[in-house]
C-alpha positions in Angstrom: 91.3 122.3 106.7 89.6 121.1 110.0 86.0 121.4 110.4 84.7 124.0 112.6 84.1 122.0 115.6 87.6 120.5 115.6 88.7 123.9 115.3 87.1 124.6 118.2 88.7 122.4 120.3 91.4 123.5 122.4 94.9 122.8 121.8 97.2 120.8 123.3 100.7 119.4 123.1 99.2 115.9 122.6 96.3 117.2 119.9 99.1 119.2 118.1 101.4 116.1 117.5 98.5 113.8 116.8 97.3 116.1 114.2 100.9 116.1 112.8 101.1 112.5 113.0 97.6 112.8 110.5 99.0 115.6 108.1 102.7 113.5 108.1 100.7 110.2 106.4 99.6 112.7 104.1 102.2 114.5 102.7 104.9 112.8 104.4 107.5 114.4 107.0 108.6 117.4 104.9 105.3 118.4 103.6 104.5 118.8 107.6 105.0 122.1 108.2 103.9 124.9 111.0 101.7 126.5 108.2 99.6 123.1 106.7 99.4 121.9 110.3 97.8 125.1 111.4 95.7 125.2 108.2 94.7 122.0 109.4 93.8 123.0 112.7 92.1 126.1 111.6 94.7 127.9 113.8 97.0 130.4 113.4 100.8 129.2 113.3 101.7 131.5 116.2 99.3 129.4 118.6 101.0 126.4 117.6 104.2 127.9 119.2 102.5 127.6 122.8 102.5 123.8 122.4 105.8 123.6 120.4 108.9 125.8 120.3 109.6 124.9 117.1 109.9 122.4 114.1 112.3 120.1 115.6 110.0 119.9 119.0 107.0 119.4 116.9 108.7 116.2 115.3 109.4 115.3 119.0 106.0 115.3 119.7 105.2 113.3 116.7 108.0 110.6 117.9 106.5 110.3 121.3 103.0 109.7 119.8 104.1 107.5 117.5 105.9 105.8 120.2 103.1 105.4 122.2 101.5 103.7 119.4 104.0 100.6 119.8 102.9 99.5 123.4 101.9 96.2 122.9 99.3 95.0 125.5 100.6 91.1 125.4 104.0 92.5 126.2 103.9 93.6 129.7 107.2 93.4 131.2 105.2 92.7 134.6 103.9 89.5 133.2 106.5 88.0 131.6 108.2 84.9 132.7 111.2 82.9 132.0 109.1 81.0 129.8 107.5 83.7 127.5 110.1 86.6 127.1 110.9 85.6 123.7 107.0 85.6 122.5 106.5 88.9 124.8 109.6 90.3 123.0 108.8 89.5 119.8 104.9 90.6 120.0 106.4 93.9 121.0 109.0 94.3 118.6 106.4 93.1 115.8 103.9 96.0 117.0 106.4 98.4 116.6 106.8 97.3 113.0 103.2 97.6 112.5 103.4 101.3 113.8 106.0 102.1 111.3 104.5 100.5 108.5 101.3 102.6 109.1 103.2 105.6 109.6 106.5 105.2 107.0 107.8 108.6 107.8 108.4 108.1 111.1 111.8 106.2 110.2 112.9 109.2 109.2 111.6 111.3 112.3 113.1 108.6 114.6 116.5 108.8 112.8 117.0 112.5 112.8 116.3 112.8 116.6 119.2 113.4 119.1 118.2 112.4 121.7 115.5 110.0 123.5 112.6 111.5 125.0 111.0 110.2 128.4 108.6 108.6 126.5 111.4 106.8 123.9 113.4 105.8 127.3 110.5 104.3 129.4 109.7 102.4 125.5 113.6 100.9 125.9 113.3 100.6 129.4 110.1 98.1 128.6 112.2 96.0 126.4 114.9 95.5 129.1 112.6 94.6 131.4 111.4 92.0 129.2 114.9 90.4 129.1 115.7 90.8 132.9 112.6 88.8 133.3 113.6 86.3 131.0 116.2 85.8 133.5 119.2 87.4 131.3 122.2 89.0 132.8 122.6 92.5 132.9 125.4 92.3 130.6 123.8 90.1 127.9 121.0 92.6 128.1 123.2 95.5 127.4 124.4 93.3 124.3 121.0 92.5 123.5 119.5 95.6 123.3 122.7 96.9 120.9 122.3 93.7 118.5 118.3 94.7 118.2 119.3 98.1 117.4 116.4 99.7 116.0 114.9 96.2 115.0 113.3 97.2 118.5 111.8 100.3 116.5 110.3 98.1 114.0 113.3 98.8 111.5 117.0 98.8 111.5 119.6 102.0 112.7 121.9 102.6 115.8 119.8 103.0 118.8 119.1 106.2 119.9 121.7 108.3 122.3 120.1 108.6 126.3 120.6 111.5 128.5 124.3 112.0 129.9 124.5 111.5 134.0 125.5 114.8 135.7 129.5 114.9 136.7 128.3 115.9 140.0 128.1 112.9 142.4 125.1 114.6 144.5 123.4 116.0 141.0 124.1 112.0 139.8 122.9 110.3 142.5 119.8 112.4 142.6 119.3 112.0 139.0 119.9 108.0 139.2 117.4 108.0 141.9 115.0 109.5 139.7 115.4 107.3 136.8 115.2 104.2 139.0 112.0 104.8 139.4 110.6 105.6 135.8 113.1 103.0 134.4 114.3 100.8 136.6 115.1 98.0 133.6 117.5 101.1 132.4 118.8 101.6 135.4 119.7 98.1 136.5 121.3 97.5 133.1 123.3 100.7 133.3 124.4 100.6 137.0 125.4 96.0 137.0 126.6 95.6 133.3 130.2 95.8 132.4 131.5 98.5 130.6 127.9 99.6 130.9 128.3 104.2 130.6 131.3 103.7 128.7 132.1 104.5 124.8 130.6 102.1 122.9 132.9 99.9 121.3 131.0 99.3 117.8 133.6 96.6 116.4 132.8 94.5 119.2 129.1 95.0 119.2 129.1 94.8 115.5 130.9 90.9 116.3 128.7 90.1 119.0 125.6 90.7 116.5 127.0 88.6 113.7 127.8 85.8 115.7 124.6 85.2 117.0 123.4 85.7 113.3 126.0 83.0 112.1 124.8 80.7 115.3 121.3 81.0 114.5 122.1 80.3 110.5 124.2 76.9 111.6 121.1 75.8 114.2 118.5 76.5 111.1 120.6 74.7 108.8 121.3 71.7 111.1 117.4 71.3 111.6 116.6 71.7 108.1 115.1 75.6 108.3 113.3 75.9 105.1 111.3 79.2 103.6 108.9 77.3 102.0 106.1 75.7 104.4 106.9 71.5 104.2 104.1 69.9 101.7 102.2 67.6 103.8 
């Protein structure tokens, strides 16, 4: 139960989710219900509804804030070179691993959504960047960002679906113009790459994966990769 002064606080979208986020380390993702989390806001459920429609948008919320929680600050797509995107990639992609091992639920909650938020699709939109400044194609960045899969969450799944394009030219172009601006890496990968909008073909972005895997095994192995640390 929350004390009275929290109680006292007003509620918000972001206060609701981040108590959720609290109650979910807890008692875990199913234990997180409208009832406990109102409990622990010393609420009634029915003002949770003016934040949150529902269950499913409450676990929205809680995506989004945990999402937020991934931003690495040594990852800034606006600072990285040619020379660092690996390093910036993998400090952000490590940070997200961090987020998920503080919060283990939220593999589930990440799985079990539809459909990427604003928030989810400026998080992949940082991650392209990233790569376009590393100086990579738009099509090896489309590649790229299927053969991290959710490695970019921190864990491993198919990435999440985006929002469709309207069939309307006007509505598309108006809607494209839009997203340039809030994700521009998005953008420029969806709008350059080949094949880019169409069905993905899973065989061959299943192949494309396992051969880097199989080319980074053969480098390892012709430099001598070992697990254990060299005795010096």
């Amino acid at each position: 139960m929350s004390s009275p002064d929290a109680a006292r606080t007003p509620l918000s979208r972001a206060r609701v989710a981040e108590a959720a986020v609290a109650l979910a380390d807890d008692v875990g993702l199913d234990g997180t219900t409208m009832r406990r989390l109102a409990d622990d806001l010393g609420v009634t459920p029915m003002a949770l509804y003016k934040h949150v429609a529902n269950r499913e948008e409450l676990v929205d919320a809680m995506v989004d804030h945990i999402v937020g929680e991934m931003i690495a600050p040594d990852a800034d797509p606006d600072a990285v070179t040619a020379g660092t995107w690996k390093s910036a990639l993998r400090a952000q992609v490590t940070a997200s691993r961090a987020v998920v091992l503080r919060h283990p639920w939220s593999v589930e909650a990440i799985e079990t959504r539809t459909l990427a938020s604003p928030v989810v699709l400026a998080y992949m939109d940082r991650l392209m960047r990233i790569l376009f400044a590393g100086g990579l194609s738009a099509d090896l960045v489309h590649h790229a960002m299927h053969a991290l899969s959710t490695r970019m969450w921190g864990f491993t799944r198919d990435v999440l679906p985006t929002p469709s394009m309207p069939d309307d030219p006007a509505e598309r172009a108006s809607a494209l113009a839009g997203f340039a601006e809030a994700y521009p890496g998005i953008v420029r990968m969806a709008t350059t790459a080949p094949h880019a909008g169409a069905e993905c073909d899973s065989d061959a972005e299943f192949a494309f994966a396992l051969e880097i895997l199989l080319d980074s095994f053969e480098r390892l192995h012709a430099a001598g990769w070992s697990s254990v640390p060299a005795v010096v």
